[in-house]
Backbone as a printed PyTorch tensor [residue, N CA C, xyz], in Angstrom:
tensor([[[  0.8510,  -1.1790,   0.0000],
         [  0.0000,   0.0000,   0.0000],
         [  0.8900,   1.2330,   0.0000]],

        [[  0.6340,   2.0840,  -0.9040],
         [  1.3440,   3.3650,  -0.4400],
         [  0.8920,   4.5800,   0.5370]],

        [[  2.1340,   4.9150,   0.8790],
         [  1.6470,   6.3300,   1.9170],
         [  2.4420,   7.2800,   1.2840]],

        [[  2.5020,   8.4000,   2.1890],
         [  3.2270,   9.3030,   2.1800],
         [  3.3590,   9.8130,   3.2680]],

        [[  4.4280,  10.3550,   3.4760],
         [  5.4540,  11.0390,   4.7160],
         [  4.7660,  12.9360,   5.1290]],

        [[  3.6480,  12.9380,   5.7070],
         [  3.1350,  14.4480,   6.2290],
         [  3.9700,  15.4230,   6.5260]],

        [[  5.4660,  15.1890,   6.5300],
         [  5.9300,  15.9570,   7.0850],
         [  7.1010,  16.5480,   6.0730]],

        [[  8.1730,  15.5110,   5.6300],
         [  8.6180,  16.0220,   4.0960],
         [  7.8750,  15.6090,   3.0220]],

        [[  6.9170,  14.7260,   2.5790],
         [  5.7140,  14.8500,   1.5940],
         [  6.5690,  13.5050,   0.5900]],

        [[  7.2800,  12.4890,   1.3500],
         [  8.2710,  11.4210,   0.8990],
         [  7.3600,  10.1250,   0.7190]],

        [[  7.1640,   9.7910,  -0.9790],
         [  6.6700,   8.5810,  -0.7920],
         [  7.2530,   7.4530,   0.3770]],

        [[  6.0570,   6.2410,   0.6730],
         [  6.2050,   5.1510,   1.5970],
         [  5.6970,   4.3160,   1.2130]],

        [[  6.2930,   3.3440,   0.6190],
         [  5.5970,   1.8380,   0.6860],
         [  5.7330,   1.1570,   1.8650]],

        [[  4.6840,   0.5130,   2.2890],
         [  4.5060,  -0.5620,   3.2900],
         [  3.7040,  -1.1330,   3.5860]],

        [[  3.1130,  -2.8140,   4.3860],
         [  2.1780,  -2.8310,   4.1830],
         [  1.2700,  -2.5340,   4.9900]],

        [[  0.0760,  -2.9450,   4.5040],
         [ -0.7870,  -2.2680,   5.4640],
         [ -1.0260,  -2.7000,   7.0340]],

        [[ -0.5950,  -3.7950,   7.4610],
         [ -0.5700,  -4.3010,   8.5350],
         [  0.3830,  -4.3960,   9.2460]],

        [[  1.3920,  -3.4140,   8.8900],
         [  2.6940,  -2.9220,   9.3840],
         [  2.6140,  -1.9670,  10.3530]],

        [[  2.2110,  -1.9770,  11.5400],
         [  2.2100,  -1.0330,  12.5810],
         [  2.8160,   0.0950,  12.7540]],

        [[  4.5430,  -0.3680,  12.1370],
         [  5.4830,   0.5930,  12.6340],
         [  6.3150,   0.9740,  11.0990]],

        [[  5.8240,   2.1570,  10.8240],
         [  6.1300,   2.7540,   9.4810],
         [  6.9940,   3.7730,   9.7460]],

        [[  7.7810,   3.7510,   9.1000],
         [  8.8010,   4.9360,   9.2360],
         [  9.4340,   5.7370,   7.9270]],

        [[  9.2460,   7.0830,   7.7470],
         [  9.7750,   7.7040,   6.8740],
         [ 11.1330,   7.0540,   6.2300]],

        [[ 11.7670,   6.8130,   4.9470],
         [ 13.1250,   6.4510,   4.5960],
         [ 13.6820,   8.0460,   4.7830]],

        [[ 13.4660,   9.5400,   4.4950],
         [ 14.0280,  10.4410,   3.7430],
         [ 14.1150,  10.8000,   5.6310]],

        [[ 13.3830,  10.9460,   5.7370],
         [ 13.0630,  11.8170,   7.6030],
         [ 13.1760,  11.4120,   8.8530]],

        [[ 12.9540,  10.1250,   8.6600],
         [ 12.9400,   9.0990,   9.7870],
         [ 11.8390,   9.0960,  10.6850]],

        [[ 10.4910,   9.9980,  10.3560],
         [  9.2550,  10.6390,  11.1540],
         [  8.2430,   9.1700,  11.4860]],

        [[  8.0400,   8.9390,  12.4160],
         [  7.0670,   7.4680,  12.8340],
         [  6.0130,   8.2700,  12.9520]],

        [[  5.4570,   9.4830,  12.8150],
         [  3.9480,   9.8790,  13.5300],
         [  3.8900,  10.4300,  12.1850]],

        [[  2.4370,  10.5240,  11.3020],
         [  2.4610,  11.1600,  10.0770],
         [  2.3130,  10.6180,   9.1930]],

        [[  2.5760,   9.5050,   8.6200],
         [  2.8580,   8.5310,   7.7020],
         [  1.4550,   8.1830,   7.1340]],

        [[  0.6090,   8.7610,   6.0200],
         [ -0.8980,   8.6370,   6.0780],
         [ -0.7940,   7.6820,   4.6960]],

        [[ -1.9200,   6.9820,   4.2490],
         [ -2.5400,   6.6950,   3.3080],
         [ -2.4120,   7.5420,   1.6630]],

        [[ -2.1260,   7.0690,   0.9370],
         [ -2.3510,   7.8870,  -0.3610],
         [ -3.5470,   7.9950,  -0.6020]],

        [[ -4.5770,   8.7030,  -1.1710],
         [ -5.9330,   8.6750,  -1.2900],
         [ -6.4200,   8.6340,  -2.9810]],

        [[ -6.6560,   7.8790,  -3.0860],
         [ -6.9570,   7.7180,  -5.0110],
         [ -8.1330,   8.3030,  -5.4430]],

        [[ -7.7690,   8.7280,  -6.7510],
         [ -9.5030,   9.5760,  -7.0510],
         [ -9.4640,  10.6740,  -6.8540]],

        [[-10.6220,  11.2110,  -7.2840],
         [-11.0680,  12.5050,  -6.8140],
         [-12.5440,  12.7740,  -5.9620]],

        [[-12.1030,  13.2370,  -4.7710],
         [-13.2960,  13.1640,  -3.9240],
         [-14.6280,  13.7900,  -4.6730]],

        [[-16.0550,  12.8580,  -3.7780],
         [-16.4260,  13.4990,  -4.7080],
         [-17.1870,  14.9230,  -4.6240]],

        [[-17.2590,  15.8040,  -3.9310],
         [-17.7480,  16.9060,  -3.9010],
         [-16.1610,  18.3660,  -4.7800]],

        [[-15.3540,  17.3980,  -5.1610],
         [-14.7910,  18.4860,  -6.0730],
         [-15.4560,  17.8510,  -7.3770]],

        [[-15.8110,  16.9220,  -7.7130],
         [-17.0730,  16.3520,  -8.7110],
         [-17.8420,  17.2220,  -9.0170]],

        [[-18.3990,  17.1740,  -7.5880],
         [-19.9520,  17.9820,  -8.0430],
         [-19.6350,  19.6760,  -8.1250]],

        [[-18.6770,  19.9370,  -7.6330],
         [-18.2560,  21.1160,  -8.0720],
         [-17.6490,  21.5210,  -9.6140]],

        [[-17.4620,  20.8450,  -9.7070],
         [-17.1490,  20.6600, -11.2530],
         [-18.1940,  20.9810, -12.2770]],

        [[-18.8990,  19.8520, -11.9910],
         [-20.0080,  19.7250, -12.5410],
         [-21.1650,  21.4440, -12.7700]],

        [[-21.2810,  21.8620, -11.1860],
         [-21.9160,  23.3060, -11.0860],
         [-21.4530,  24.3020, -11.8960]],

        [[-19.9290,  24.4810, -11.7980],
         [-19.1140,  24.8070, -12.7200],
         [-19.2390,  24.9970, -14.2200]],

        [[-19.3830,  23.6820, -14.5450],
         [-19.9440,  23.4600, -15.9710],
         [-21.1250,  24.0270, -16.3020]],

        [[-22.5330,  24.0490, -15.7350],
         [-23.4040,  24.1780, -15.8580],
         [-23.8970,  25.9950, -15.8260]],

        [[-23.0680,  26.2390, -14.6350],
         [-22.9630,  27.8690, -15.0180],
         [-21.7450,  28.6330, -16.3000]],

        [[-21.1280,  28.1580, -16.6050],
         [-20.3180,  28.3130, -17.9060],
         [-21.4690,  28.4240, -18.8930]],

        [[-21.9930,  26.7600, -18.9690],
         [-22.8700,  27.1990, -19.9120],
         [-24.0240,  27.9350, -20.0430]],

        [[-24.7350,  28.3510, -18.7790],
         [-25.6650,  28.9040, -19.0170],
         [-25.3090,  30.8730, -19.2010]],

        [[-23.9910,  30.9220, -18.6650],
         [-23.1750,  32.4160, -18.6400],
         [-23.4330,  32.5250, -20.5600]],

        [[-22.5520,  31.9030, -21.2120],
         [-22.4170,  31.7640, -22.6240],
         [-23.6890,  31.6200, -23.2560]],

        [[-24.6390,  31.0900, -22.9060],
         [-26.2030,  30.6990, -23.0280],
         [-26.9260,  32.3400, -23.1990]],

        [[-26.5270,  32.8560, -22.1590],
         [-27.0150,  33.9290, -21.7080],
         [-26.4620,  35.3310, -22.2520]],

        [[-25.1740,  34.9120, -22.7110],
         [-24.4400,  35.9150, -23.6790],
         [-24.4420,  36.1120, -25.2480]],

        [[-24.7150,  34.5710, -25.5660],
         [-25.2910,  34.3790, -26.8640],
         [-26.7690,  34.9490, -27.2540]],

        [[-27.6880,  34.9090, -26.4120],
         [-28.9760,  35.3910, -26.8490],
         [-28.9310,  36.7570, -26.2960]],

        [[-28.1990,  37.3840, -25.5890],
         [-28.3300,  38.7880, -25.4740],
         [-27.9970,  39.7190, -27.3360]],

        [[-26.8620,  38.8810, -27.4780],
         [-25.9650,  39.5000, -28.8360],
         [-27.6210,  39.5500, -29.9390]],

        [[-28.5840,  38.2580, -30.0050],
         [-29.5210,  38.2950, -31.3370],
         [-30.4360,  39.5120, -30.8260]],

        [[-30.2150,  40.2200, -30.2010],
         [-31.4840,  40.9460, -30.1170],
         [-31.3160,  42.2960, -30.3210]]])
């Protein structure tokens, strides 16, 4: 599983049932978190809102111009 090092930001492999993890670059035992995969999803749905006001901005700029 990979981690990373919270404190210099140093990849960590180890496994997950390894209690005692230790930085290679820092030597830091407290810190040592999980990599997190993906993209959570409320930057999703932010995205998404995003999109939807783009288009309706441009929506809204386009039919101003025909008139």
């Amino acid at each position: 599983m990979r981690y990373v090092c919270s404190n210099c930001h140093t990849p960590v492999e180890a496994q997950a049932d390894d209690e005692h993890k230790v930085c290679p670059n820092c030597k830091a035992e407290a810190g040592i978190e999980p990599v997190k995969e993906g993209t959570p999803p409320a930057m999703q749905y932010f995205g998404a809102v995003l999109l939807v006001a783009a288009i309706a901005a441009l929506g809204g700029a386009f039919a101003g111009m025909g008139g």
